[in-house]
ZAKE-903574 format. One record per residue (C-alpha): residue in one letter; x, z negated, y. Coordinates in steps of 0.25 Angstrom, whole numbers, padded with zeros to 4 digits, always signed. Example, Ala and Ser with C-alpha at 12.3 -4.5 7.8 and 13.67 -1.06 7.14 Angstrom:
BEGIN
A+0049-0031-0018/S+0055-0029-0004/
# end
This chain:
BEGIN
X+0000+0000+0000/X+0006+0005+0015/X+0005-0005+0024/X-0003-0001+0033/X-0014+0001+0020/X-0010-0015+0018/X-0013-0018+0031/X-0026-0011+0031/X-0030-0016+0019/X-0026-0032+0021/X-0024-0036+0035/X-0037-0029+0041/X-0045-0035+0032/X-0040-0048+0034/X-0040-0044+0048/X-0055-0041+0047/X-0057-0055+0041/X-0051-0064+0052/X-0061-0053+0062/X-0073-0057+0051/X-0069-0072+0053/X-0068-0072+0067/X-0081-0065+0070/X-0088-0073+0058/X-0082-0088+0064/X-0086-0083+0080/X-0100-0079+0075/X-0100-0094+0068/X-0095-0102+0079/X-0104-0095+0088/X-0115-0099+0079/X-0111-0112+0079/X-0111-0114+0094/X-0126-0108+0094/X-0132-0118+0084/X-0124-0129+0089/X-0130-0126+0103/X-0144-0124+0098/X-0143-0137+0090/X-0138-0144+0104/X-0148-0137+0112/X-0158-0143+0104/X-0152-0156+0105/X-0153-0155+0120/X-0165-0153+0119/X-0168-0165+0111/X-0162-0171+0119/X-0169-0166+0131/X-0181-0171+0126/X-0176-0185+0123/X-0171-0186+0137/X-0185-0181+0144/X-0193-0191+0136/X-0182-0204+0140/X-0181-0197+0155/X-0197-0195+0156/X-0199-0211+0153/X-0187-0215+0162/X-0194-0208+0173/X-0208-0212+0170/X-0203-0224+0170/X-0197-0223+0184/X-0184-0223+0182/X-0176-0215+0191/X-0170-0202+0188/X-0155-0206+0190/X-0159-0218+0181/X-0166-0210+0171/X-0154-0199+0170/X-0146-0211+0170/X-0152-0213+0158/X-0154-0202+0151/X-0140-0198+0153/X-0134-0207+0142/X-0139-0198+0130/X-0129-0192+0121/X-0124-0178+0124/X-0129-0178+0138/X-0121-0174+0147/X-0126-0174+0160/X-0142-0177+0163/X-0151-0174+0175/X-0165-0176+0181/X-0172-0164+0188/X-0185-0165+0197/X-0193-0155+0194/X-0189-0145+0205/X-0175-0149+0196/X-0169-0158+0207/X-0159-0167+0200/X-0164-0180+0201/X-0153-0188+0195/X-0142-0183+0185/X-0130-0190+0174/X-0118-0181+0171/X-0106-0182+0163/X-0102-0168+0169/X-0090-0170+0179/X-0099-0178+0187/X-0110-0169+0191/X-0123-0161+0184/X-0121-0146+0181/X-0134-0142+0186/X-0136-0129+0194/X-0150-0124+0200/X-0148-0112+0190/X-0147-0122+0179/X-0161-0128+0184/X-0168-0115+0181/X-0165-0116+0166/X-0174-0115+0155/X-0165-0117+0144/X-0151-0124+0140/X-0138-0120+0144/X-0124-0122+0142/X-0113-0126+0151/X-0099-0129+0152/X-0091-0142+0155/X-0078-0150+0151/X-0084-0154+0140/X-0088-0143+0134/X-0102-0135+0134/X-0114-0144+0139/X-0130-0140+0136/X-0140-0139+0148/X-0154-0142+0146/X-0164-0143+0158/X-0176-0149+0151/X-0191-0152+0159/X-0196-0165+0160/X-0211-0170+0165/X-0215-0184+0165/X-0230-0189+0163/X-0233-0190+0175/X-0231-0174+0177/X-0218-0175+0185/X-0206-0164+0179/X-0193-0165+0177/X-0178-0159+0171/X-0169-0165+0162/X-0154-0159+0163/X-0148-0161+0153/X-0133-0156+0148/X-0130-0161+0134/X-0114-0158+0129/X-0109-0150+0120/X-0096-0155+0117/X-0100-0157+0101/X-0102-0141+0100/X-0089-0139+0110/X-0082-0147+0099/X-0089-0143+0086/X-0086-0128+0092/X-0072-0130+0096/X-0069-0137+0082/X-0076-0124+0076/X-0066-0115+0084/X-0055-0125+0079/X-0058-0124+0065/X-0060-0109+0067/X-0045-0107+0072/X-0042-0113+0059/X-0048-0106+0049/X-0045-0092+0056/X-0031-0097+0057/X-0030-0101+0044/X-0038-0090+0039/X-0028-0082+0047/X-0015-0088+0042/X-0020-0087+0027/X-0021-0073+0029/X-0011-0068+0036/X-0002-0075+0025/X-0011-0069+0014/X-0009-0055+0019/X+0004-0057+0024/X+0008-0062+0010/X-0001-0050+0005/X+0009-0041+0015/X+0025-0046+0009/X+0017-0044-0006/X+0012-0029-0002/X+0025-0027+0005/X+0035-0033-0006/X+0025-0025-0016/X+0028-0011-0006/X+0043-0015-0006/X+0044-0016-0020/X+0036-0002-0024/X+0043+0005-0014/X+0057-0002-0020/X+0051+0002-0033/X+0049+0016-0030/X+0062+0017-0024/X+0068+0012-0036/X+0060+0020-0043/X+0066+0032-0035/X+0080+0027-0036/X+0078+0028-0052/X+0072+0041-0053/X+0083+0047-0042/X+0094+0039-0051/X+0088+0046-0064/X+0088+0059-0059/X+0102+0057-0054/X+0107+0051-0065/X+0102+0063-0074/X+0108+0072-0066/X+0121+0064-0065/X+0122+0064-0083/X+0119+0078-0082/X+0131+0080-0072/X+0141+0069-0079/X+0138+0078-0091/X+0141+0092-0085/X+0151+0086-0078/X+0158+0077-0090/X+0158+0089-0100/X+0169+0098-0093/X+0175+0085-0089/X+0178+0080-0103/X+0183+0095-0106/X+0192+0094-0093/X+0198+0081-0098/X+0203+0085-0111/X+0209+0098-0105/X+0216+0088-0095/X+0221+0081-0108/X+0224+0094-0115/X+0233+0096-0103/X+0240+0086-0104/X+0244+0084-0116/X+0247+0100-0117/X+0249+0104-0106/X+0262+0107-0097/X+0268+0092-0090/X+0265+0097-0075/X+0249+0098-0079/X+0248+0088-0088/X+0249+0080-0077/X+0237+0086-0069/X+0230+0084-0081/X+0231+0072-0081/X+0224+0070-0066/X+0215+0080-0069/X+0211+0071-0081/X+0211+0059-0074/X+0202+0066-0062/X+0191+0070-0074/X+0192+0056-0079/X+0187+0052-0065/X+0175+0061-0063/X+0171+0057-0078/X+0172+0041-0072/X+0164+0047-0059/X+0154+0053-0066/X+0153+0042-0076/X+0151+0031-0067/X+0140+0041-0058/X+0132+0039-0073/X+0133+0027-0074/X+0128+0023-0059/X+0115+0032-0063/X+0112+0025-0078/X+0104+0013-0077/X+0109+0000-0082/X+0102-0009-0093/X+0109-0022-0093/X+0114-0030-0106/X+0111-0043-0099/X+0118-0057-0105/X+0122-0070-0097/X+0136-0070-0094/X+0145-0078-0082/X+0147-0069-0067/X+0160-0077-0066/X+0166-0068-0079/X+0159-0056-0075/X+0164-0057-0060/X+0178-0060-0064/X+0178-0047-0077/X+0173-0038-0064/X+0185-0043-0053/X+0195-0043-0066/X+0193-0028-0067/X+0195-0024-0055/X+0208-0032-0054/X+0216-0020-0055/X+0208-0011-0047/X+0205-0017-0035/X+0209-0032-0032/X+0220-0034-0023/X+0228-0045-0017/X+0221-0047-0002/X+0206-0046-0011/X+0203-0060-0017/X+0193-0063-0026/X+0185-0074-0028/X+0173-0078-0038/X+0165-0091-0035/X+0151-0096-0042/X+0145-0109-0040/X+0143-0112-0056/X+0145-0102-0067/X+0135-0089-0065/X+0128-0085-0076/X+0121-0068-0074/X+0113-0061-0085/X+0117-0046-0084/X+0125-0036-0091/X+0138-0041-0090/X+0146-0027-0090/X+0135-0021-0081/X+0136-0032-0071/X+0153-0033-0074/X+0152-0018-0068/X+0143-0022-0055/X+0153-0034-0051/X+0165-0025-0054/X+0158-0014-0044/X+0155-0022-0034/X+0169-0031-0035/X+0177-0016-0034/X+0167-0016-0021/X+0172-0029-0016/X+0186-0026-0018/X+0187-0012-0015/X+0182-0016+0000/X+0189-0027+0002/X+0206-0025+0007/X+0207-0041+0010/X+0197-0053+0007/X+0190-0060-0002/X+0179-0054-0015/X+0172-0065-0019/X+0159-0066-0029/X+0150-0076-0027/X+0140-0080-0038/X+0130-0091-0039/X+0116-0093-0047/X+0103-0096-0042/X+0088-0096-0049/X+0095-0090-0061/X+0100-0078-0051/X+0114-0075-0050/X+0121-0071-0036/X+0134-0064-0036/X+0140-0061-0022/X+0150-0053-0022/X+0159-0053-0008/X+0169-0046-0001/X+0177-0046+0014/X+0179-0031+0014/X+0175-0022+0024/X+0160-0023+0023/X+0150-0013+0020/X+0144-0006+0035/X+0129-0009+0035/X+0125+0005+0036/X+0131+0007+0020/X+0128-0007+0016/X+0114-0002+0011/X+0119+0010+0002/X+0130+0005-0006/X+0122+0003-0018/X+0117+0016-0017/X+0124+0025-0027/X+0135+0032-0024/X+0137+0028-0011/X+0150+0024-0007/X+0159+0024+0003/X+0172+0023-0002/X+0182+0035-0004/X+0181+0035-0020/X+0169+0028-0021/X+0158+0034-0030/X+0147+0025-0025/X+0142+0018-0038/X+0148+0006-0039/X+0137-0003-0030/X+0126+0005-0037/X+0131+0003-0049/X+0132-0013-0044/X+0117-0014-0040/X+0113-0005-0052/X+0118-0016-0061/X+0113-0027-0053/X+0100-0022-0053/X+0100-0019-0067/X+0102-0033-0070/X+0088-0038-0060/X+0098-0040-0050/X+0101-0038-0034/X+0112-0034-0026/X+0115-0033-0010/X+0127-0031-0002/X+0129-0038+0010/X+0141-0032+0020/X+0146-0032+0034/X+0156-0023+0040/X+0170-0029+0039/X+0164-0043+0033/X+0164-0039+0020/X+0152-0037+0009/X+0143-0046-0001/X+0136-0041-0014/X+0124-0050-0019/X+0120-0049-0032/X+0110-0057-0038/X+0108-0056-0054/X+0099-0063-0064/X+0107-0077-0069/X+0107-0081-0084/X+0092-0081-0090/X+0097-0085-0103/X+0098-0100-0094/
# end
């Protein structure tokens, strides 16, 4: 799947969702403000009625209108209480509200309640008609607070905030865990069918390669025992030329052997041997080859290493990548590093020569790439072809003029 297929197919939807949620929990909330204000409207109202009974005594009584507000004031919820005449003159008034009575003449001409603002929070109005027996008419103010449904609403939005954060944060770690698995499992088809490639390109090649080695290694074969014809009858000034012309077939028949063998894939004969033995048989024989005075060598493991592989197959990767070592080093230190962790084993493998410049460092495991004079190119491929084989890994790590560092890492003994 592409990713832009992947985000079409995960993230809008879960973008559609958070859109679904949203709308649904505004459309709730909104509901519950309604209700909530109905329920308190009918309260008011009860309330009102209460009031107009208590006030219609008071005042049938004789009490006076600040005295009856006085008293009429102290019920819960009611914020601020007034007396109106019935041309709605405010005969005496009781406020919790900064001191003074919100009352405009607009406000006088309402029918039903409404809502106003204040510091603490949304306050209902009601202007409610009051007649006593003796046919005199009055108006109740009334402005009953709201604070509970300010509170129960401002908790709603707070436990709202959760739950879509939460809801939020579940899913962008779902889908972003969704994401790394869809992309590892891209990374790993498209690795697959590269290697799938690099197996069909290398088949091919090597096909062609054996038919070549063996057109080629026929009349080589015949060219040799005519160099040793030669020289056993031949004249003393060629017997000589014979003898190069005989060594320089012997080289092309090494060449085009060891082209063969880059191509043929390995099957490893694994058994559970020590590295310190395998290490020391691989510098051994390069002794004569490469090692010199000024080029020191130096094995160290915390305990002894235990690999399971094919002891010749990987003898011939360590001898590879020591020639490597050596052959770029003119003064310094090769050292081998070897250490076991979670039955995995880590050979590094280090050198102070020159350096490998970045823009090579990614090629030189490719096959035949090489950079050296009489270099064929096959020794580091052959490297990471062994170490694969064997359910391994291997990377280089170089800088210019600082030298260069193999990892590898193996399978330990499973026989533990």
């Amino acid at each position: 799947m592409r990713r832009t297929n992947f985000l079409l197919f995960f993230f809008l939807p879960f973008a559609g969702i958070i859109v679904i949620f949203l709308v649904v929990s505004s459309l709730n909330r909104a509901a519950v403000r309604r209700n909530t204000e109905a329920l308190v409207r009918e309260q008011l109202q009860a309330t009102a009625e209460i009031l107009k009974v208590n006030v219609s005594h008071f005042l049938e009584e004789g009490t006076s209108p600040e005295r009856v507000v006085e008293f009429a004031a102290g019920e819960e919820g009611v914020y601020y209480l007034a007396l109106l005449d019935r041309d709605k003159n405010i005969l005496g008034w009781k406020s919790r509200y900064e001191g003074y009575l919100p009352l405009s003449s607009g406000d006088t001409s309402r029918t039903a309640p409404w809502i106003i603002s204040s510091p603490v929070g949304s306050i209902f109005n009601l202007l409610a008609p009051l007649s006593l027996k003796g046919g005199e008419s009055y108006f109740l103010y009334l402005g009953y607070s709201l604070s509970r449904l300010d509170e129960m609403l401002a908790r709603s939005n707070r436990n709202f905030l959760l739950v879509f954060g939460f809801l939020v944060a579940v899913g962008v770690i779902f889908f972003s865990g969704v994401f790394n698995l869809q992309k590892n499992y891209l990374t790993k088809t498209r690795e697959a069918e590269e290697e799938k490639k690099e197996k069909e390109r290398f088949r091919e090649i090597s096909a062609f390669t054996s038919a070549v080695a063996h057109e080629i290694k026929n009349p080589l074969n015949s060219l040799s025992l005519l160099c040793d014809l030669i020289q056993r009858k031949g004249p003393p000034d060629a017997r000589q030329e014979a003898a190069l012309g005989k060594a320089e077939v012997r080289r092309i028949s090494e060449i085009i052997d060891r082209f063969s063998a880059a191509l043929k894939p390995f099957r490893p004969n694994n058994q559970a041997f020590p590295l310190r033995g395998a290490v020391l048989a691989a510098r051994d024989s390069l002794a004569a080859e490469i090692l010199r005075p000024d080029v020191h060598f130096r094995y160290s493991e915390p305990g002894p290493v235990t690999v399971f592989a094919d002891r010749l197959l990987l003898g011939q990767a360590l001898v590879n990548l020591l020639r490597n070592a050596f052959e770029a080093t003119d003064k310094g230190t090769i050292s081998v590093e070897a250490e076991t962790s979670r039955r995995r084993v880590t050979i590094r493998i280090a050198d102070t020569g020159k350096g490998i410049p970045p823009e090579e460092l990614g090629s030189i495991f490719d096959p035949f790439f090489t950079t050296k004079d009489q270099g064929m190119g096959v020794g580091l491929y052959l490297a990471r072809k062994i170490v694969e084989a064997h359910d391994g890994r291997i990377e280089a790590r170089s800088e210019s003029g600082a030298g260069t560092t193999f990892i590898i890492q193996l399978p330990g003994d499973r026989h533990e």
